[in-house]
N, C-alpha and C positions, 0 to 999 in steps of 0.2 A: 457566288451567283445569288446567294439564297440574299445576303447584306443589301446586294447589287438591287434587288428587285424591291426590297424594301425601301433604299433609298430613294428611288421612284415611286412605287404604289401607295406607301400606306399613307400618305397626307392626303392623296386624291379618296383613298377607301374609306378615311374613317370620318372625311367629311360627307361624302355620302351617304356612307351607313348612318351616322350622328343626326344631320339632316332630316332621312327619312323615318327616322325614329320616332324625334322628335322636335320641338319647335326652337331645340336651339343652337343658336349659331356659333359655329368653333369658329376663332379669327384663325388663318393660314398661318402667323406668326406663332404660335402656341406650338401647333402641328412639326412647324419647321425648325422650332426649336426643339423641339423632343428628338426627332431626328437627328440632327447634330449634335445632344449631346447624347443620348443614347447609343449611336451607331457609326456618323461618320468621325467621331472625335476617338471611340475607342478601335474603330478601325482604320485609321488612320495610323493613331497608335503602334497599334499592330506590325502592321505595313512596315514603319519608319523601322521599326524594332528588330525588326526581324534582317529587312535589308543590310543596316548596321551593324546585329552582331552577325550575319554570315560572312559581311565584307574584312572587320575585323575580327573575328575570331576562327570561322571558316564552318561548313557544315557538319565536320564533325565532330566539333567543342558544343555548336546548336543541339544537334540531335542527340549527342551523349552524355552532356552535362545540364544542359539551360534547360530543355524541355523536362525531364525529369525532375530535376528542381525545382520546378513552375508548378508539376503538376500537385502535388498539397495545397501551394497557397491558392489554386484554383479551385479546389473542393471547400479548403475553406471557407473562401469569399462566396461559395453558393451557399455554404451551409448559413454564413451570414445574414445573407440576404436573404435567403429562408426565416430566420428569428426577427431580422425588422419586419419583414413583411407581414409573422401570423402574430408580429405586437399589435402592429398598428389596428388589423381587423381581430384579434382575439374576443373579444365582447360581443363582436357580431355572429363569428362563427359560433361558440358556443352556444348564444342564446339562439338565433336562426337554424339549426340543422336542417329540418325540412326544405329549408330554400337552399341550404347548402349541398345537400341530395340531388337536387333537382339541378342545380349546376353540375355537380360531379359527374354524375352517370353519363349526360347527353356528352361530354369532355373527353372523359374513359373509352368510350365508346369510337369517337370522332378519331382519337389519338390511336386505336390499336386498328380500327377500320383502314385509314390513312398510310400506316408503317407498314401493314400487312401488303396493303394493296400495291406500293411502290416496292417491298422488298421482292412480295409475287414478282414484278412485271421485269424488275432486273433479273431474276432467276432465269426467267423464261429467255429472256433476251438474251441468256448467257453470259452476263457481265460477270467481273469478278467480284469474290466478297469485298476485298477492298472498296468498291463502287457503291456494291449495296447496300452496306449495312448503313455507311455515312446517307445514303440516299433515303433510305429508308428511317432513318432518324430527323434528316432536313425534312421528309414531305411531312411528318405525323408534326413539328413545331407547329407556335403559334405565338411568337414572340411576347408571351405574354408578361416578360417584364417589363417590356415599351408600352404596352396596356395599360400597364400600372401605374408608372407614370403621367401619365397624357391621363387615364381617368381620376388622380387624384388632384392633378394638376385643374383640371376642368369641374370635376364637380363634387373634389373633398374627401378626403381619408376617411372619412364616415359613412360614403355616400353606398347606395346601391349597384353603382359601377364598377366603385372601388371593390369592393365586397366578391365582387362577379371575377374579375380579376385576380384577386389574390386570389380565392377557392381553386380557378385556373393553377396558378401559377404552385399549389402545394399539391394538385392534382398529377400536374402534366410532371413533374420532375420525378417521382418516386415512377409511374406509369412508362417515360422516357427510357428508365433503366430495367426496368423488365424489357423491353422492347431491346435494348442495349445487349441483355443475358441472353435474348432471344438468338438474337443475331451471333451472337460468339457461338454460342454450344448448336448451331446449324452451317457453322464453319465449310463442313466438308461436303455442301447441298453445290460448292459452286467450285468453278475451276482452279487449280493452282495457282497458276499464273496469276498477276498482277496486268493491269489494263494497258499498263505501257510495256510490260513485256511481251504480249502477244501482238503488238503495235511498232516492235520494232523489228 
């Protein structure tokens, strides 16, 4: 759902926000291409992937072999993208702190307000953890490596955008996972059951 609403909102949002920012104009084609290749191309992906290996190989080669196997080159390829990204801005952050401060906190803050708020309200709802804890890590996002993109793309791996974005983006991932520990070791705050087993 969370992909779902992106694929929708963020071209209309970030011409908006860009807009009223300031006086310059993003072409739709930039926007809709970031989109595509950011999200509909690796979810797409996805999708194709997954249909494919459950049809040939069946759900329980998926869920006992593939996804296990997957999960390393998936930490990797964050830790990756983590090292391009504080290349590309390393000179900035260093020399900037103070404005990097000033990006961090108001982030920190947004991100643990956010997880908390949505983790609260499934509690209460009586959802189970399965529900929350993903729920609670989807509402605290802020896709900011589509940010990254779209700001470097528009106004340069140097720029002040860029800069806002990555700070983001080395912020939200380490913050993400406390939020993650939060949720594991509060486990036992919510029902047993799984959402579809109290549903069937």
């Amino acid at each position: 759902m969370n992909d779902l609403l992106m694929l929708v909102l963020f071209a209309p949002i970030v011409k908006f926000l860009v807009a009223g920012a300031s006086n310059l104009i993003v072409p739709f084609s930039i926007l809709f291409t970031s989109v595509a290749v950011f999200i509909v191309i690796p979810l797409g992906a996805g999708i194709f992937t997954r249909m494919w290996l459950l049809k040939s190989k069946g759900s329980e080669w998926f869920n006992g072999t593939f996804l296990p196997t997957l999960h390393p080159v998936a930490i990797s390829a964050l830790l990756a993208t983590l090292v391009l990204i504080f290349a590309f801005q390393a000179d900035n952050i260093t020399s900037k702190l103070f404005h990097v401060l000033l990006i961090a906190i108001p982030i920190t803050i947004q991100v643990y307000f956010n997880s908390s708020l949505a983790y609260g309200l499934m509690k209460w709802l009586k959802l189970p953890h399965n529900v929350a804890s993903p729920g609670a890590l989807i509402g605290a996002s802020n896709f900011f490596e589509l940010a990254v993109a779209v700001a470097i793309t528009l106004f340069g791996p140097e720029s002040g955008a860029a800069l806002v974005c990555v700070v983001g983006v080395l912020v939200e991932v380490p913050v993400m996972l406390t939020v993650c520990s939060v949720c594991n070791r509060t486990r036992h705050w919510f029902p047993a059951k799984s959402f579809a087993e109290r549903h069937n």
